[in-house]
C-alpha positions as CSV (number, residue, x, y, z in Angstrom):
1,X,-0.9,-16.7,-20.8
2,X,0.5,-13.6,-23.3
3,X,-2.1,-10.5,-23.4
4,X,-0.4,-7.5,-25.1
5,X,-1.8,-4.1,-24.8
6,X,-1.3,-0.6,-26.4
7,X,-1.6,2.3,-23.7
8,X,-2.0,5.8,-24.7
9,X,-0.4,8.2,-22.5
10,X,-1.9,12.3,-23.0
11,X,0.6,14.8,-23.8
12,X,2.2,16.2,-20.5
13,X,4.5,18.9,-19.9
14,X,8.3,17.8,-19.8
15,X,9.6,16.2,-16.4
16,X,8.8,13.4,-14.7
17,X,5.3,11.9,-14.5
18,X,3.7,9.2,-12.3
19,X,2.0,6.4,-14.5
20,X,1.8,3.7,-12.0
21,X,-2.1,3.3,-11.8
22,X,-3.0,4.2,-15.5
23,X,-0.7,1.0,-16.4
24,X,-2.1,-1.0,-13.8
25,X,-5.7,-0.3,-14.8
26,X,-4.8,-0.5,-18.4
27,X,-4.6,-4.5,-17.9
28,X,-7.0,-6.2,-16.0
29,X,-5.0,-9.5,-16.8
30,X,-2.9,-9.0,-14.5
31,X,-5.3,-10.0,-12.2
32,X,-5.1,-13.3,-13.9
33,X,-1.2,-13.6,-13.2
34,X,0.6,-16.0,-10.2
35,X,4.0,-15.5,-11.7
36,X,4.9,-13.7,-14.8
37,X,6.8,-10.8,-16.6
38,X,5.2,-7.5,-17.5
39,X,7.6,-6.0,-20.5
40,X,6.8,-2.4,-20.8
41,X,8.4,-0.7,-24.3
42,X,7.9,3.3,-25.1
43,X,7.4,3.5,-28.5
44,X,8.9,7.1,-28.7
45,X,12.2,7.9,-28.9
46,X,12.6,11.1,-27.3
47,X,10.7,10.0,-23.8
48,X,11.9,7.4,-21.2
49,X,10.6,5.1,-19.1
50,X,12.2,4.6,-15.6
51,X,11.3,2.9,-12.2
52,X,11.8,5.4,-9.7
53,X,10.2,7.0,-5.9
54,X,6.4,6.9,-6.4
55,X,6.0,8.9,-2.9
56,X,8.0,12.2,-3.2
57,X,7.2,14.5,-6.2
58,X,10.3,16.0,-5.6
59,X,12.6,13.9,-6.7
60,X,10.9,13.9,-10.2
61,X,12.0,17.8,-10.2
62,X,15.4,16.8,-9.2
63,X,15.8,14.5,-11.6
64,X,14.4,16.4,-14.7
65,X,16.8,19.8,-13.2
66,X,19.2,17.6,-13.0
67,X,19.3,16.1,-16.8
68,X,18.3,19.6,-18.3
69,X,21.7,20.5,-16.6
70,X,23.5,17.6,-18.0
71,X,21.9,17.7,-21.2
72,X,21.3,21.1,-22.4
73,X,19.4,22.2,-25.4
74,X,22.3,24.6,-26.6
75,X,24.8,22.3,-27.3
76,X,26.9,23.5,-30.7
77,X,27.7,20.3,-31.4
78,X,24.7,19.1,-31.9
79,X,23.8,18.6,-35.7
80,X,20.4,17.7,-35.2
81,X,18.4,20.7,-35.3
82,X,15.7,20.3,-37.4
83,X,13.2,19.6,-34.9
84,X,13.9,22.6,-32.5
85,X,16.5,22.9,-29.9
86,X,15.4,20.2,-27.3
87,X,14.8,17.3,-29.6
88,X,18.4,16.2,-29.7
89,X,19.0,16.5,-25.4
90,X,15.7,14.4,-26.0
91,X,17.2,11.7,-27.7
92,X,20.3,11.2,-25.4
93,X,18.1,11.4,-22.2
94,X,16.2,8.7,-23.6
95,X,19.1,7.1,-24.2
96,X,20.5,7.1,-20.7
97,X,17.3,6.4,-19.2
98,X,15.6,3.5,-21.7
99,X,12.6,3.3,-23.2
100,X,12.1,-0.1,-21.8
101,X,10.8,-2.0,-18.1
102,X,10.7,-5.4,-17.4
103,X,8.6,-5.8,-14.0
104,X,7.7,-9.6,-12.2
105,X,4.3,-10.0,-11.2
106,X,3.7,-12.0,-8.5
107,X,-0.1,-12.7,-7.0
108,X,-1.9,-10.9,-9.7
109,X,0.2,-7.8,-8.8
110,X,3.3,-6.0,-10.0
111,X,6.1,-6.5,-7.7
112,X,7.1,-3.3,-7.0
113,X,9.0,-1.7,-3.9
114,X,7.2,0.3,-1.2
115,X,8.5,3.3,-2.7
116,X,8.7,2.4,-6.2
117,X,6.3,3.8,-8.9
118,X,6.5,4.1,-12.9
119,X,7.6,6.7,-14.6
120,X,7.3,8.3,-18.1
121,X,10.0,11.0,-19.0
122,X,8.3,13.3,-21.0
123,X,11.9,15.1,-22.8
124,X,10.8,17.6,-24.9
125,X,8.5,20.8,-24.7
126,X,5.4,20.0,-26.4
127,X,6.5,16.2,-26.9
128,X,2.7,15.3,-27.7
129,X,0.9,12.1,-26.7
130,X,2.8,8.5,-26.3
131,X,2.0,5.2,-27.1
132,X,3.1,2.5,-24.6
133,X,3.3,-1.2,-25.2
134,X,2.4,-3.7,-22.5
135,X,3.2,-7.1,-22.8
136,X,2.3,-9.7,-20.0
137,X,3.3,-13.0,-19.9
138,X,2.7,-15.2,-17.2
139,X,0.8,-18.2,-15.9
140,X,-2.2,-18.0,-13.7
C-alpha cells in the first residue's frame, strides 16, 4: 500500500508545537497498516520537524529558549536580511533540526515511545501556515 497526503498546519506562534493527533487523524490509512513506514517532509524551510517529549510542555520552552540563545536574530554576519531579522536563525534551526521524520508503524499505529509526540518548530515570528507531506507505505 502507498497513500500520500498533504497536511495543512495553521499559522502558530514560534516554539514548539504538538502535532501528534492532527497527523494521526489526517490519515485514516494508517489504520490499514501491519508494518510500514510513515515519511513525514516539511515543505518549509524555515520550520522543523522533530520527535521529541509529548507529556511536558516545558521542554518545548526549553528547547525554543534554548535555540533563540544559540541562534540569535542579531547576528552581523548574517547577509541574509531581506526577510527581517529572524528568517536567517530560521534557516539554520531548520537545519539542525530537519524538516524530515521517518516513523514505523506497526498494528495500524505509529510506533512511537511512551513519551514521544511530533513536533513542528514554528522558527520565525509570523512564519504563516505550513504544508506537511505524509507519505505511508506499508502493507496491511
Amino acid at each position: 500500500m502507498w497513500h500520500q497526503e498533504e497536511i495543512r498546519l495553521p499559522a502558530v506562534a514560534r516554539g514548539f508545537h504538538l502535532i501528534t493527533e492532527r497527523v494521526k487523524s489526517a490519515l485514516p490509512e494508517l489504520a490499514r497498516c501491519r508494518v510500514g513506514l510513515l515519511h513525514l517532509q516539511l515543505q518549509h524551510t524555515s520550520a522543523s520537524l522533530t520527535l521529541n517529549e509529548n507529556a511536558d510542555p516545558d521542554v518545548r520552552h526549553d528547547l525554543d529558549a534554548f535555540l533563540r540563545r544559540l541562534v540569535p536574530g542579531d547576528l552581523p554576519y548574517f547577509r541574509h536580511v531581506l526577510e527581517g531579522p529572524d528568517d536567517m536563525p530560521a534557516h539554520v534551526i531548520a537545519s539542525l533540526l530537519g524538516t524530515q521524520l521517518t516513523l514505523a508503524v506497526r498494528d495500524g499505529r505509529l510506533t512511537l515511545g511512551t513519551w514521544q509526540g511530533l513536533w513542528l518548530g514554528e522558527h520565525r515570528d509570523h512564519g504563516g501556515p505550513r504544508r506537511l507531506i505524509a507519505t505511508l507505505q506499508g502493507d496491511g
